[in-house]
One Martini backbone bead per residue (centre of mass of N, CA, C, O) as a GRO file, in nm:
protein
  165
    1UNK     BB    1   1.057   0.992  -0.911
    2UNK     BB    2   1.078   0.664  -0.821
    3UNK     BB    3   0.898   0.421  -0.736
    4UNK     BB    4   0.874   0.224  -0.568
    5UNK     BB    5   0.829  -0.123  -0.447
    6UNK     BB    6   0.640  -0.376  -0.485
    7UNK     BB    7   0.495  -0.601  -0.307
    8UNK     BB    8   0.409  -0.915  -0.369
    9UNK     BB    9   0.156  -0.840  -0.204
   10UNK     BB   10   0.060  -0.677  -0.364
   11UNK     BB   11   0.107  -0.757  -0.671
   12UNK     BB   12  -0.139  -0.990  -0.606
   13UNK     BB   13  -0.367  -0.809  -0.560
   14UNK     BB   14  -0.381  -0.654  -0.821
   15UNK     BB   15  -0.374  -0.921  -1.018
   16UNK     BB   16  -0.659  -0.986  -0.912
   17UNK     BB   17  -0.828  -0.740  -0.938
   18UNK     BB   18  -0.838  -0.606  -1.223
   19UNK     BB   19  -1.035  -0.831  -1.373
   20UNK     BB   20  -1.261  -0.787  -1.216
   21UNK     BB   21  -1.285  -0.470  -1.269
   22UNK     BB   22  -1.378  -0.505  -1.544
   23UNK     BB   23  -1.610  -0.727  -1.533
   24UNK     BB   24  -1.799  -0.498  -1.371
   25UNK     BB   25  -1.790  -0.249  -1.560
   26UNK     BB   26  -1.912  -0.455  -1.830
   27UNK     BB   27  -2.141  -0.508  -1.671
   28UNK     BB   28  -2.410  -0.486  -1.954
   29UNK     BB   29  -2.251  -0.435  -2.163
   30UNK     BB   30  -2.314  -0.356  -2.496
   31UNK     BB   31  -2.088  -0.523  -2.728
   32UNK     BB   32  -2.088  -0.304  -2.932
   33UNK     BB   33  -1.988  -0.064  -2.748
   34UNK     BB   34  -1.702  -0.230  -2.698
   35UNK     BB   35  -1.640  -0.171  -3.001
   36UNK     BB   36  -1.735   0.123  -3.053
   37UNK     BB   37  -1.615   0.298  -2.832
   38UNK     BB   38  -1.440   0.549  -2.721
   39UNK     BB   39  -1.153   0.526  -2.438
   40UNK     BB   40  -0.856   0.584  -2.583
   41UNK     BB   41  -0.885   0.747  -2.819
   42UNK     BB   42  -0.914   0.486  -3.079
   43UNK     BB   43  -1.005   0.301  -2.826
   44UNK     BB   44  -1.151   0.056  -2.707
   45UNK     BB   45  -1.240  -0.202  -2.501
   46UNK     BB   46  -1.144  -0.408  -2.682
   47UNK     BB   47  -0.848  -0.268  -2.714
   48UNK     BB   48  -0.770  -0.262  -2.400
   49UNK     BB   49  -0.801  -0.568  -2.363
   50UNK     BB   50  -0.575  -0.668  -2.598
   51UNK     BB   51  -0.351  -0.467  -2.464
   52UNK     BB   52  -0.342  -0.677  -2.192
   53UNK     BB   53  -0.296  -0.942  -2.325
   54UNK     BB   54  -0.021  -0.888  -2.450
   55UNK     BB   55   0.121  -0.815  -2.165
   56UNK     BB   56   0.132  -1.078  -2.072
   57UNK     BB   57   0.229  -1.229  -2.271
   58UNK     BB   58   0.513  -1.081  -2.263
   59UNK     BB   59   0.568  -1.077  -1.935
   60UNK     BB   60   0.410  -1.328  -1.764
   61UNK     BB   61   0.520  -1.568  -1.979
   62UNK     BB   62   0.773  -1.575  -1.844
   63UNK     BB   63   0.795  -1.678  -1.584
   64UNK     BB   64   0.782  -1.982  -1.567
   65UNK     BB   65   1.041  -2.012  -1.753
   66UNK     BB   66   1.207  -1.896  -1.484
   67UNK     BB   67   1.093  -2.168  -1.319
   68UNK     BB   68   1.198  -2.397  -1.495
   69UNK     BB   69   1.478  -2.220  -1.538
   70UNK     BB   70   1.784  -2.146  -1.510
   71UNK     BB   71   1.863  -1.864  -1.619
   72UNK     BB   72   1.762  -1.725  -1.875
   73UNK     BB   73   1.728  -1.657  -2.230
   74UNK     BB   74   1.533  -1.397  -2.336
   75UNK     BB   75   1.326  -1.231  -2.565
   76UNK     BB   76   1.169  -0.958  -2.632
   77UNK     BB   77   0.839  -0.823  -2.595
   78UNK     BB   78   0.634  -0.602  -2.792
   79UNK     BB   79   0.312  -0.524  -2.687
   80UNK     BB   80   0.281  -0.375  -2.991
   81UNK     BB   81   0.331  -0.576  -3.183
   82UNK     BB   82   0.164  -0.793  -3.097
   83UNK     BB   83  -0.100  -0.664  -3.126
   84UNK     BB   84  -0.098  -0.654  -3.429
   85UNK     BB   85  -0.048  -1.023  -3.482
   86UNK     BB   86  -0.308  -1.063  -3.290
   87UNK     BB   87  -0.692  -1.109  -3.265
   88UNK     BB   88  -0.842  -1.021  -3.053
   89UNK     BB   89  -0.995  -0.759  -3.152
   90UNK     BB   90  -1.214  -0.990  -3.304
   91UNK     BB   91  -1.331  -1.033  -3.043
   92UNK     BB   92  -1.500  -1.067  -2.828
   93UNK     BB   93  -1.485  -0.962  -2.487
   94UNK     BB   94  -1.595  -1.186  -2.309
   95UNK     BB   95  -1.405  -1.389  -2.480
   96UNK     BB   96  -1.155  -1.231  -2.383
   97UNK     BB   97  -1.181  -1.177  -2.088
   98UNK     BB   98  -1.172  -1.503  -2.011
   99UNK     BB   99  -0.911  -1.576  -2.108
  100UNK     BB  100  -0.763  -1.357  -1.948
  101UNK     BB  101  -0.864  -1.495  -1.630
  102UNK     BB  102  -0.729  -1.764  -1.696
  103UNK     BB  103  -0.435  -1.681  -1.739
  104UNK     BB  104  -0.430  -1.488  -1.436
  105UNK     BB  105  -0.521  -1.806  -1.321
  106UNK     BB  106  -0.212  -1.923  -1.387
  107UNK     BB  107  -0.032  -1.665  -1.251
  108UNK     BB  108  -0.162  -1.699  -0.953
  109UNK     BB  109  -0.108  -2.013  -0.884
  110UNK     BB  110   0.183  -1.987  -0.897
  111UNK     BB  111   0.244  -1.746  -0.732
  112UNK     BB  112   0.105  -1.841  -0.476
  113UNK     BB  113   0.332  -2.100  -0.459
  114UNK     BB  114   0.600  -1.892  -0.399
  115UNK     BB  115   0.876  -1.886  -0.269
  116UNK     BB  116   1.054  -1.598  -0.167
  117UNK     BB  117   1.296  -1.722  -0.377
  118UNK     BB  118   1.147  -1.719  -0.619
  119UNK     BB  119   1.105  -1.398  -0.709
  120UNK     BB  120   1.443  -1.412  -0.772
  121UNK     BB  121   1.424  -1.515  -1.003
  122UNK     BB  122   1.624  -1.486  -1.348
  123UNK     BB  123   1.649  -1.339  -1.647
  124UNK     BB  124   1.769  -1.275  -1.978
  125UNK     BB  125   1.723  -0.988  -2.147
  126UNK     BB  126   1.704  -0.971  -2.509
  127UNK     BB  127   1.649  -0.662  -2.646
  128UNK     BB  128   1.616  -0.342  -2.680
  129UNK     BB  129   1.904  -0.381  -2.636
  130UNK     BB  130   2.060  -0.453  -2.324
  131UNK     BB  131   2.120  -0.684  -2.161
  132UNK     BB  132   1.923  -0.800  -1.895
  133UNK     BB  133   1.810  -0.841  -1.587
  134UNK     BB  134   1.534  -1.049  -1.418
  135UNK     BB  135   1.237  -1.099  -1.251
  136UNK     BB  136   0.963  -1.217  -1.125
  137UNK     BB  137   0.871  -0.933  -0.988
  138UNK     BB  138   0.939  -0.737  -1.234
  139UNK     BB  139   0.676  -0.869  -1.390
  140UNK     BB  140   0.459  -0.869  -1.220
  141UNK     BB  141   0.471  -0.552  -1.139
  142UNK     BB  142   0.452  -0.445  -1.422
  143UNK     BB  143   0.178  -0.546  -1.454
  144UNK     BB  144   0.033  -0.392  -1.214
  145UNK     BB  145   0.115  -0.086  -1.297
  146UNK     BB  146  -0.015  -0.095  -1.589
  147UNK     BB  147  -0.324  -0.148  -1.558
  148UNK     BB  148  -0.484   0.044  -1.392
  149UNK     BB  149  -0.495   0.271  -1.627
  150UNK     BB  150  -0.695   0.104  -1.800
  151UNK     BB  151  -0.927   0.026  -1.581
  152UNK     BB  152  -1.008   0.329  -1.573
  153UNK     BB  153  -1.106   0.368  -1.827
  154UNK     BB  154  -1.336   0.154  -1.790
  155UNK     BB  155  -1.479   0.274  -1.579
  156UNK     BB  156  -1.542   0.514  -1.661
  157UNK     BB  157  -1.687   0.487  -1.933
  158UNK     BB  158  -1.927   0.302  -1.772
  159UNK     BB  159  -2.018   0.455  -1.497
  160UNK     BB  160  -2.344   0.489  -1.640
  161UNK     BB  161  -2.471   0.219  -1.793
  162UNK     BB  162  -2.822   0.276  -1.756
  163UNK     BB  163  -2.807   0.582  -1.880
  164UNK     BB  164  -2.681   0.488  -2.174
  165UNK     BB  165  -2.887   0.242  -2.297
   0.00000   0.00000   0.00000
């Protein structure tokens, strides 16, 4: 069964806790930790917030784009092939952290700036299959439901930080 459709109210708040809490629960793990401890498979928070930033780029970087041009044809990008190719995994934690805040407050900035009629404006999104049509609350709200369950590995992970040192 399809999960309702999240209001714009909800996308925003979701898309700005996020990071908050993804930086209270790494507050005080030693860089090490984050970079070598497993807490999702084979990914450490190193690449679990690698692949955070990728779904950024992939998703939420078409928003702007949809809102300075009128309906845009704009070419889809695999947050997985992209992890591939950008280097986040080999930045420190903290300083990828800092980069993924930056650039989710200059997407809060836009949202939350944006007439509700600003949230359906589209985009035509082609490759991996049918051309399809797009909104800008479609890739906002994408990024909100894809986040948690990331977030909450890396807060199991770290959950008992003082414990563990």
């Amino acid at each position: 069964m399809p999960r309702p459709p999240l209001t714009i109210e909800e996308t925003l708040a979701m898309l700005e806790e996020h990071p908050r809490r993804i930086a209270a629960a790494t507050k005080g793990v030693a860089p090490a930790r984050l970079r070598r401890e497993r807490i999702l498979g084979e990914w450490t928070a190193v690449d679990v917030l690698a692949h955070l930033r990728c779904c950024e780029d992939a998703r939420g970087d078409f928003i702007p784009l949809m809102l300075a041009t009128r309906r845009p044809t704009l070419r889809a990008i695999d947050p997985r092939t992209l992890f591939k190719k950008v280097d986040y995994r080999e930045l420190e934690f903290a300083a990828s952290l800092k980069a993924w805040q930056r650039q989710r407050s200059r997407l809060l900035k836009l949202l939350n700036g944006l007439p509700r009629s600003g949230w359906s404006r589209t985009a035509v999104v082609t490759g991996g299959g049918l051309s399809r049509e797009r909104t800008v609350l479609f890739y906002a709200s994408w990024l909100a439901r894809h986040e948690p369950a990331h977030v909450g590995h890396i807060e199991r992970a770290f959950a008992n930080v003082s414990r563990a040192r």
